[in-house]
C-alpha positions as CSV (number, residue, x, y, z in Angstrom):
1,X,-72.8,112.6,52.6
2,X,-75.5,109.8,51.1
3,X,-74.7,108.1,47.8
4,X,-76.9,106.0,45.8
5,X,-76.0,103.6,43.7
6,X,-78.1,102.5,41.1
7,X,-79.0,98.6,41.1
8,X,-80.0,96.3,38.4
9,X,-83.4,95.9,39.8
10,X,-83.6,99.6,39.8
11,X,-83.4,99.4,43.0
12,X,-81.5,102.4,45.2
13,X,-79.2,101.0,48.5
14,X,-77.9,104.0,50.9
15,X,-74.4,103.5,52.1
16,X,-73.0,106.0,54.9
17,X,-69.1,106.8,54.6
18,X,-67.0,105.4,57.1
19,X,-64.8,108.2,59.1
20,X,-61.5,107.6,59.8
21,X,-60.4,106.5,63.7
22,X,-56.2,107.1,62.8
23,X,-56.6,110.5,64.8
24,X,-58.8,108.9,67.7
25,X,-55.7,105.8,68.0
26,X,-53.5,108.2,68.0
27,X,-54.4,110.2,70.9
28,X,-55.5,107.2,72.8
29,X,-51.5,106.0,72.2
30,X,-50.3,109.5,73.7
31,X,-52.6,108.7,76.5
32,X,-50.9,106.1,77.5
33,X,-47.4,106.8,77.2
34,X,-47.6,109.9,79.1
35,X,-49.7,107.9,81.9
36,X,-47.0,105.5,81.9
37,X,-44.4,108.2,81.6
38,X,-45.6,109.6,85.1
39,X,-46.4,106.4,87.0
40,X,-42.5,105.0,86.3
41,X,-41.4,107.8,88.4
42,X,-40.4,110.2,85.5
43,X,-37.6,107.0,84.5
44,X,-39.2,105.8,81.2
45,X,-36.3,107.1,79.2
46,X,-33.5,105.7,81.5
47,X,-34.8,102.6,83.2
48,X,-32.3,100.2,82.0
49,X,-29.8,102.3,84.5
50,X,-29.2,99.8,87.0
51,X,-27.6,102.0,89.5
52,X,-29.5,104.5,90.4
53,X,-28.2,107.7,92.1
54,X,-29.2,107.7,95.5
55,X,-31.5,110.8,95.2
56,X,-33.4,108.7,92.0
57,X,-33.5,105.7,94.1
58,X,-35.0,107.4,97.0
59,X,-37.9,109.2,94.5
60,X,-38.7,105.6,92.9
61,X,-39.3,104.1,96.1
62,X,-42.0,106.7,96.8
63,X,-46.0,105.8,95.8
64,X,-47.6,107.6,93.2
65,X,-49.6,110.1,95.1
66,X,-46.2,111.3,97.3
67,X,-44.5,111.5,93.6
68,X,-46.6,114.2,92.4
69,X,-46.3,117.4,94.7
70,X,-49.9,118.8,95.7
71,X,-50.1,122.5,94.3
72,X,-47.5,122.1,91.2
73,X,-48.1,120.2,87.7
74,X,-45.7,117.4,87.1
75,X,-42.3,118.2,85.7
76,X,-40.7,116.0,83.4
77,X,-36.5,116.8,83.1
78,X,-34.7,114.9,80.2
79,X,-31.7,116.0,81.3
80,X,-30.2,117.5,78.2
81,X,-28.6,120.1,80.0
82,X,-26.9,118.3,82.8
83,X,-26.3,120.8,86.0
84,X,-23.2,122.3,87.0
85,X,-21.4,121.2,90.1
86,X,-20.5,124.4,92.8
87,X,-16.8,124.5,91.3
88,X,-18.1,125.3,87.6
89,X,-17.8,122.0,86.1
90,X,-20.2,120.0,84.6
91,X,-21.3,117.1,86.8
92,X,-21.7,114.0,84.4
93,X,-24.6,112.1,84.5
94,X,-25.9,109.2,85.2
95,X,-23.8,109.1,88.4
96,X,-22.9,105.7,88.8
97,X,-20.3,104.6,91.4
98,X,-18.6,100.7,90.4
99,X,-18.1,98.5,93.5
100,X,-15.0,99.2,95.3
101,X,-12.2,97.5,94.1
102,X,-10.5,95.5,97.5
103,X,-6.5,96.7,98.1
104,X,-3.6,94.7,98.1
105,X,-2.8,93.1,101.1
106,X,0.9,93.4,101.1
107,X,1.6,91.0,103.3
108,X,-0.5,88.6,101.6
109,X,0.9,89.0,98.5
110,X,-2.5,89.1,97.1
111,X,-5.7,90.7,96.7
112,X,-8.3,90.5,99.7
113,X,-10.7,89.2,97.4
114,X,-8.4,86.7,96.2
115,X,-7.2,85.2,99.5
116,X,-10.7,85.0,100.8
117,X,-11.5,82.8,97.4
118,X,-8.3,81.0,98.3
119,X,-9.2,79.8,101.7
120,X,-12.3,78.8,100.9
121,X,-11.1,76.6,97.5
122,X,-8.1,75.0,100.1
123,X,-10.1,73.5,103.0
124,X,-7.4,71.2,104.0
125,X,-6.4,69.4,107.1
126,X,-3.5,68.1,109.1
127,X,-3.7,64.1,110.2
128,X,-1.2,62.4,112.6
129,X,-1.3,59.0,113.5
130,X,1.0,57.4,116.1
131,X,1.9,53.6,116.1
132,X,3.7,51.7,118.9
133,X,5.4,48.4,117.1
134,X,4.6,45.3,118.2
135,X,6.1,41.7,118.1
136,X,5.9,40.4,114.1
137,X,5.0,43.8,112.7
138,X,7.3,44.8,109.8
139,X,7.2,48.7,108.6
140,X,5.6,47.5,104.7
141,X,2.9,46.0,106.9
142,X,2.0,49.0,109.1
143,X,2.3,51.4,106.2
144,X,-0.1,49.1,103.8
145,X,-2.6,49.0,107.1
146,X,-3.1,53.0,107.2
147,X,-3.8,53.3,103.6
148,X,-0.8,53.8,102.1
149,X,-0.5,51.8,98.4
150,X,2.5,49.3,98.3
151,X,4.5,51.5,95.9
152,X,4.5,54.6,97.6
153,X,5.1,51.8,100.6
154,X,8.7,50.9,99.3
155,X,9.5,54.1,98.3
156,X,9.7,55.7,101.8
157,X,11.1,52.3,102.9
158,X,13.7,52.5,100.4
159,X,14.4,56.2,101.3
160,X,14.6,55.2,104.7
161,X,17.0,52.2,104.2
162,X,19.9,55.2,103.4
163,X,20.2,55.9,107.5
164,X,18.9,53.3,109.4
165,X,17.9,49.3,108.0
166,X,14.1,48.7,108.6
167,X,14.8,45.4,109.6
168,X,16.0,46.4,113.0
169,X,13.0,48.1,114.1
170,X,11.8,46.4,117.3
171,X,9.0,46.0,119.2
172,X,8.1,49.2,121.2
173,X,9.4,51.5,118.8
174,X,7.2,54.2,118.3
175,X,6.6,55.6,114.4
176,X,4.5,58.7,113.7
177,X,2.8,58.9,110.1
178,X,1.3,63.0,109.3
179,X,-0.9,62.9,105.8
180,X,-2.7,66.2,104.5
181,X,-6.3,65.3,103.9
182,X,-8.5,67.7,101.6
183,X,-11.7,67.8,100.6
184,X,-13.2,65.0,97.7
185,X,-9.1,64.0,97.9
186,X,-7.2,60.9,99.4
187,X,-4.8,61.8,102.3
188,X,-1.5,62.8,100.8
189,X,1.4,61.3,102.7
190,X,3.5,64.8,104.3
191,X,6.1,62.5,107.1
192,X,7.0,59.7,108.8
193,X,9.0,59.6,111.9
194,X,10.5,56.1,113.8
195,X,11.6,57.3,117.4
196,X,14.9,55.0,118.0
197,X,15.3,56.0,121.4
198,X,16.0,58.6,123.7
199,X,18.7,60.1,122.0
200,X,17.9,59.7,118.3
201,X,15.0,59.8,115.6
202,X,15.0,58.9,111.7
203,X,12.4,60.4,109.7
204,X,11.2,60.7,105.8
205,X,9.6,63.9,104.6
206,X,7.9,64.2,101.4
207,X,9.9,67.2,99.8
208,X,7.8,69.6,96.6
209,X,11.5,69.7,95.0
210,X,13.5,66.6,96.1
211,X,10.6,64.2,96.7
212,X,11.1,61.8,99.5
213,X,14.2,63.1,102.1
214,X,15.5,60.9,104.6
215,X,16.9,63.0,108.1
216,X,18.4,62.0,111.1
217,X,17.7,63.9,114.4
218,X,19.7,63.6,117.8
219,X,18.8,64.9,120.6
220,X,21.3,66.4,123.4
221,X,21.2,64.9,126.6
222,X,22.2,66.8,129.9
223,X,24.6,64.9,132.2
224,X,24.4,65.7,135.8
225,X,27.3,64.3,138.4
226,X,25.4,61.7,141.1
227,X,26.8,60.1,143.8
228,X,26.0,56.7,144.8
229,X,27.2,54.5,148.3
230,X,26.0,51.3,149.9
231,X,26.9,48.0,151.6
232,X,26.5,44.9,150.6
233,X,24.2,42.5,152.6
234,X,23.2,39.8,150.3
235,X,24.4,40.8,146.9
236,X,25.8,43.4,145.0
237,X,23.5,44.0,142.2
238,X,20.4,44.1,145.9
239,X,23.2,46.7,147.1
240,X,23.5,48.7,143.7
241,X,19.4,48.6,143.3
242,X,18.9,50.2,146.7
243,X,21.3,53.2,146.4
244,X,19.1,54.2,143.4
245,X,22.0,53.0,140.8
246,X,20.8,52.1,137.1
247,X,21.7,49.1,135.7
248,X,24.0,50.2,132.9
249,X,26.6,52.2,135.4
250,X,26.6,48.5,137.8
251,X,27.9,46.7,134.1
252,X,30.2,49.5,133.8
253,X,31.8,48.6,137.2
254,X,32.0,45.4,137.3
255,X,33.7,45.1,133.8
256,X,36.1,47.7,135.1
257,X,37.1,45.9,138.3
258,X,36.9,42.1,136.6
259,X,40.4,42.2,135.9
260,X,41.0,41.9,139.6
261,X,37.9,41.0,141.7
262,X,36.1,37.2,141.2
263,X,32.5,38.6,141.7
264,X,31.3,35.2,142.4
265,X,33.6,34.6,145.2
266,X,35.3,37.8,145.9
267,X,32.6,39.7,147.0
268,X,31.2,39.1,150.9
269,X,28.4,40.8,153.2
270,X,29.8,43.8,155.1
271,X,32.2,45.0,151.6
272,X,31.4,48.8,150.4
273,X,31.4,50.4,147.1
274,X,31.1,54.4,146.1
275,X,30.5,55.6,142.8
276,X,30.6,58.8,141.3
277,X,28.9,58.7,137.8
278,X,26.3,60.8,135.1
279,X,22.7,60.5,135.0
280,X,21.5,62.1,131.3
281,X,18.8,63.9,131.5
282,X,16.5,65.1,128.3
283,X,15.7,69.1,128.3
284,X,13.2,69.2,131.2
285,X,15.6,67.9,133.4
286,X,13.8,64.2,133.3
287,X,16.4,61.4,133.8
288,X,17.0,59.4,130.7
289,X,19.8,56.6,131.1
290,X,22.8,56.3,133.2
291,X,25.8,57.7,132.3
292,X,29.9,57.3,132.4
293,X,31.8,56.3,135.3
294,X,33.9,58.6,136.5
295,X,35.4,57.6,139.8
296,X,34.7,54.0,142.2
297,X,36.2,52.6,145.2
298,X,35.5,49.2,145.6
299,X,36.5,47.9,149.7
300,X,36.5,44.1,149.4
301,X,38.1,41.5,152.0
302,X,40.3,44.2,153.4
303,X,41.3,45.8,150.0
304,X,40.3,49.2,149.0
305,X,40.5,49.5,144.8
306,X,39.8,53.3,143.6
307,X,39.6,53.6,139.7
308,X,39.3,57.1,137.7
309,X,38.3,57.6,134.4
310,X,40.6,59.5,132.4
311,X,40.7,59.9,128.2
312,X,44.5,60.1,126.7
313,X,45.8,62.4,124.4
314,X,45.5,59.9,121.7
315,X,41.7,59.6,122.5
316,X,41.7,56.5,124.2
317,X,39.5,55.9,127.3
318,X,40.2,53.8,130.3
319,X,40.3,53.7,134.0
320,X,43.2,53.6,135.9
321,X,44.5,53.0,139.6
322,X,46.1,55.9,141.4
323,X,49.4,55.4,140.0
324,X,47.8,55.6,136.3
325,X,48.2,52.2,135.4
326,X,45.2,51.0,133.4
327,X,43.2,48.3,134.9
328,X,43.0,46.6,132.2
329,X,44.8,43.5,131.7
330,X,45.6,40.9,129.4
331,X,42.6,38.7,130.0
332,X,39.5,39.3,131.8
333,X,38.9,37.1,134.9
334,X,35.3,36.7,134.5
335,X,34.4,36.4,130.9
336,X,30.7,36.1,131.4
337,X,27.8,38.8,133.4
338,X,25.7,37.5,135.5
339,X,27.0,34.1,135.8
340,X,27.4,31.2,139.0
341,X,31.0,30.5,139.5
342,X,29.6,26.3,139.9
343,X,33.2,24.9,139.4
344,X,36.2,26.0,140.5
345,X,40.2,25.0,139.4
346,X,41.8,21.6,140.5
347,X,41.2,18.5,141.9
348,X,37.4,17.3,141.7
349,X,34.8,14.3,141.5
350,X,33.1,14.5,138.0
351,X,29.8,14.6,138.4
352,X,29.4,12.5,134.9
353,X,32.3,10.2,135.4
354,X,32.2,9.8,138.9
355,X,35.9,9.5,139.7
356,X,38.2,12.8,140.6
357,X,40.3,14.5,138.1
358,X,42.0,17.3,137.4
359,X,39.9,20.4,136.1
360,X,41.4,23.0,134.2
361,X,39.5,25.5,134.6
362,X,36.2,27.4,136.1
363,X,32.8,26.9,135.3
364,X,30.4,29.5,135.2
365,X,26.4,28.3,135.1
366,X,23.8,30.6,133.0
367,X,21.0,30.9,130.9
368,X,21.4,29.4,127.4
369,X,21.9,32.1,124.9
370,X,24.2,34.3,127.5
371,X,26.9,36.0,125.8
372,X,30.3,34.7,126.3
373,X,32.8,37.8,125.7
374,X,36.7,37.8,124.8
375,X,38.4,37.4,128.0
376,X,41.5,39.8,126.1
377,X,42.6,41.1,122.2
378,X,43.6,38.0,120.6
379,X,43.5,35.6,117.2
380,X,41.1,33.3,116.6
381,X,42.8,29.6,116.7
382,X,40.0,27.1,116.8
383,X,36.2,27.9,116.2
384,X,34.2,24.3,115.9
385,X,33.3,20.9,117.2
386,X,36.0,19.4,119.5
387,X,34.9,16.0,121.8
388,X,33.7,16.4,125.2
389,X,33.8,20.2,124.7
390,X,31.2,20.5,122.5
391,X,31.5,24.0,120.5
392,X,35.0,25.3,121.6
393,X,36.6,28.4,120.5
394,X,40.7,28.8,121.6
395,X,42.0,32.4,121.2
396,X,45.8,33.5,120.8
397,X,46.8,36.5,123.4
398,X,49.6,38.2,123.3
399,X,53.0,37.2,126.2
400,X,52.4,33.6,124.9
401,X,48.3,33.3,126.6
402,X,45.6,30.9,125.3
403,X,41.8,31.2,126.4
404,X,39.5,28.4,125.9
405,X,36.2,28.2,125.8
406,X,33.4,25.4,125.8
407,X,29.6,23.8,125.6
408,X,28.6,27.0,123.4
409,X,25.4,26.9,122.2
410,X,26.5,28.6,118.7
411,X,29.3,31.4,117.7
412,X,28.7,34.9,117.5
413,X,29.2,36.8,114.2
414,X,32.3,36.3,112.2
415,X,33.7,33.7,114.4
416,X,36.2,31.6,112.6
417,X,39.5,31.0,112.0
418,X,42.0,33.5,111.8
419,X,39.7,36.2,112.6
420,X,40.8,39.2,115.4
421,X,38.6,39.9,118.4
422,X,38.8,42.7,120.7
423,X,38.4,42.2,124.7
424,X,35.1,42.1,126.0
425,X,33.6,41.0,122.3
426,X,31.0,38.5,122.1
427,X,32.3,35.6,120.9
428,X,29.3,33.3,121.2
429,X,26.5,31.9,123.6
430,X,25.9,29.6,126.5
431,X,24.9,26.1,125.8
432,X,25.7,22.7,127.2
433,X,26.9,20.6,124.3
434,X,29.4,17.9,124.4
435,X,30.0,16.0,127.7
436,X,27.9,18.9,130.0
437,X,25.1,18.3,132.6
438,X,23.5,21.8,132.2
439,X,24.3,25.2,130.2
440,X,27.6,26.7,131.8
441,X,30.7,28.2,130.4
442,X,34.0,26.1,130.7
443,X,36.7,28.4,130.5
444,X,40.2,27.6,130.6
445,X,43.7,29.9,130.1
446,X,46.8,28.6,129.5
447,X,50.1,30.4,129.7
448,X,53.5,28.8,127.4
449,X,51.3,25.8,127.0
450,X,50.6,25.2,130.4
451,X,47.2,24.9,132.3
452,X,47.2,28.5,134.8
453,X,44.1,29.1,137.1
454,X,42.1,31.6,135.4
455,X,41.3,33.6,139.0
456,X,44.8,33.9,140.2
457,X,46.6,34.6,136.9
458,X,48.6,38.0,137.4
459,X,48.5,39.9,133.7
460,X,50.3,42.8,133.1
461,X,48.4,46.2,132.7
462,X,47.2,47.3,129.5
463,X,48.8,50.9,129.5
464,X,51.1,52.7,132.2
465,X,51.0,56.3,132.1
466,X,54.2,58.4,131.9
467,X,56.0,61.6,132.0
468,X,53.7,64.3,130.7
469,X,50.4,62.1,130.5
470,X,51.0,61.1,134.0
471,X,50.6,64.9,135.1
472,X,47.8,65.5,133.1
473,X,46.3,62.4,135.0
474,X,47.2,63.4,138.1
475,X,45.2,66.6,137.3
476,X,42.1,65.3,136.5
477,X,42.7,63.0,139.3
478,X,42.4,65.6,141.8
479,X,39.5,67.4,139.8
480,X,38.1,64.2,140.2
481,X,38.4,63.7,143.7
482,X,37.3,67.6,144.4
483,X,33.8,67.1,142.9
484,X,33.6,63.7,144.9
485,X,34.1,65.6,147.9
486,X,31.7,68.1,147.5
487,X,29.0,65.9,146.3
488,X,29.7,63.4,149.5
489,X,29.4,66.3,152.1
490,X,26.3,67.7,150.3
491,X,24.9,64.2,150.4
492,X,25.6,63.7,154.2
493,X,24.2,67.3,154.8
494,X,20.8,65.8,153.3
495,X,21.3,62.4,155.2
496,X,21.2,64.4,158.7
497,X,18.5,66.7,157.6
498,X,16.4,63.7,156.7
């Protein structure tokens, strides 16, 4: 409809009326929503589900032209009335499924989840470093140089000091440090452990409730019985080496028959020992040390000296003859291992002096720093400087004997007067002070104040078996002898067979 509206200039201006275009933005809006509606896959309402059912994820994934069936009109369902399932019940909708929770692993303790978390958080390993001790190493030194600081240093040292004194760890020793290392972390120290020797280790663990724990660790030795046999051609320790005998059972032998043999003048080419002793052996049957003595025959110029170890009923240990009297005597003859009888009792030239005169006793040439041992239980007398002797010791023995002894080099531990020393005790150390031409041993004994030669003094035995001991010796004296026998025929079976 046309309006006209008068102007001042009487003038007339035609103005059309505008129509409204509410009705046309309207439609155009439910134009689009339903297009939308149909290209979301029929999911406008519920598209902020994010798990799908699997028959709604499968029609989503489709392309719009395989969404819409050919020969039907598209079908919208707003699930108001959610369908029944075949037993009756409603089946609730949406249909979503949570993740599977993992079970409990019960011998974990925990979840799955959780242990997998866990082994991936602890990424931890296991570090061992061994360490052979050598000569001026001390153990604040060696743990410093792997990283360890000097507190935690002195702690384990400390700790340690309650079995075994650092100080007397040695070169060779061999000491095994474990840390735990983990990831972004410094090592954390877990054990150390200080092999001693064969039979015995110490070690310091670090303990979550105790701290730092000092142990102690021995480790059982085998023995096996072994039969040894040779004769001498040159020398007795040459003879001992060849019949495959260690070291330690030759000292054992010769202390046991220096009550009564001079090794240094005794012994000749064509004499004959046998020994039956123990070999230890660790747990694969791998030999370790020698062992114990058990039975010997010494033949020497003529004389035939069998000795049998055998422990008392009051625990004490010796070897005895076959009439189970102890070989031990009073005093030793030989004093010294390893020694040069250079000098003998009596009448001689002096080889400072250079006229002849009576000496007192034997002189026995060595190393300086060779241990001089008690020749017998006694009292020390005298332990210091005394004119031409030098360093002199004089010991008080019991039936009324005296042992002297000269030209030390120094005095073993504890040493003075009025201290008690057992036989075979180190009483101090080869030297050649005082009126001396070389390092030797001067040793004298004297018996109710009178000068006796020390290789032809006659001491009584230490201990005679009687009565009921003597039968139990005689026992184990044949037991002995038994495994002696069988071990020397099995030994000449594999002599002929060789």
């Amino acid at each position: 409809m046309d309006y006209y509206i008068p102007s001042y200039r009487k003038s007339r201006i035609r103005y059309k009326r505008k129509r409204s275009k509410k009705p046309l933005f309207l439609l155009a809006t439910c134009a689009i929503l339903t297009l939308a509606y149909i290209l979301t896959g029929f999911n406008f309402i519920d598209n902020d589900n994010p798990y799908p059912s699997p028959q709604e994820a499968k029609f989503q994934s489709l392309t719009i032209e395989q969404s819409i069936p050919a020969a039907s009109p598209v079908q919208v369902s707003t699930y108001e009335n959610p369908p029944e399932s075949d037993s009756g019940h409603l089946k609730p909708y949406p249909d979503i499924s949570p993740s599977p929770v993992p079970e409990p692993d019960p011998e974990k303790g925990l979840d799955n989840t959780s242990a997998i978390m866990a082994e991936q958080e602890t990424d931890t390993s296991i570090i061992e470093k061994n360490i052979t001790i050598s000569s001026g190493d001390t153990l604040m030194g060696l743990l410093n140089g792997e990283g360890l600081p000097r507190s935690k240093a002195h702690e384990i040292i400390s700790e340690l000091g309650a079995i075994y004194n650092p100080r007397h760890i040695r070169q060779g020793q061999e000491i095994t440090l474990v840390f735990q290392e983990q990831k972004s972390n410094e090592p954390v120290f877990q054990s150390m452990n200080l092999k001693l020797d064969t039979e015995r280790d110490v070690r310091v663990e670090a303990c979550p409730e105790n701290g730092l724990v000092a142990l102690e660790k021995k480790h059982e030795l085998k023995a096996k019985a072994v039969l040894a046999r040779a004769e001498i051609t040159s020398s007795l320790y040459n003879a001992a080496v060849g019949s495959d005998m260690p070291l330690r059972v030759l000292m054992q032998m010769i202390r046991a028959y220096s009550f009564d043999v001079d090794f240094q003048r005794d012994i000749r080419p064509g004499d004959s020992f046998e020994v039956l002793f123990q070999e230890k052996l660790d747990q694969d049957g791998n030999f370790v040390r020698g062992g114990s003595v058990l039975y010997a025959t010494l033949n020497t110029r003529g004389r035939e000296l069998p000795i049998y170890r055998y422990e008392t009923s009051d625990g004490e240990v010796d070897f005895f003859n076959p009439d189970g009297e102890s070989v031990r005597k009073t005093l030793m003859v030989t004093p010294i291992d390893g020694a040069r009888l250079t000098s003998g009792y009596g009448m001689r030239r002096h080889p400072i002096l250079g006229y002849s005169r009576m000496h007192p006793g034997l002189d026995f040439a060595a190393p300086t720093g060779t241990p001089i041992m008690a020749a017998g239980d006694g009292v020390v007398e005298y332990a210091g400087r005394k004119g031409n002797y030098g360093n002199y010791i004089r010991l008080r023995h019991p039936n009324e004997y005296h042992t002297v002894y000269a030209h030390l080099s120094r005095f073993g531990s504890g040493i003075r007067r009025g201290a008690r020393v057992t036989q075979g005790q180190t009483i101090g150390y080869v030297g050649s002070t005082g009126m001396s031409t070389g390092p030797h041993l001067h040793y004298e004994v004297h018996h109710r104040g009178s000068h006796v030669n020390p290789a032809t003094v006659d001491t009584p035995p230490g201990r005679i078996l009687e009565g009921e001991e003597l039968q139990l010796f005689k026992a184990a004296r044949e037991d002995l002898e038994a495994l002696y026998a069988s071990l020397k025929k099995e030994k000449d079976k594999m002599a002929r067979l060789d």
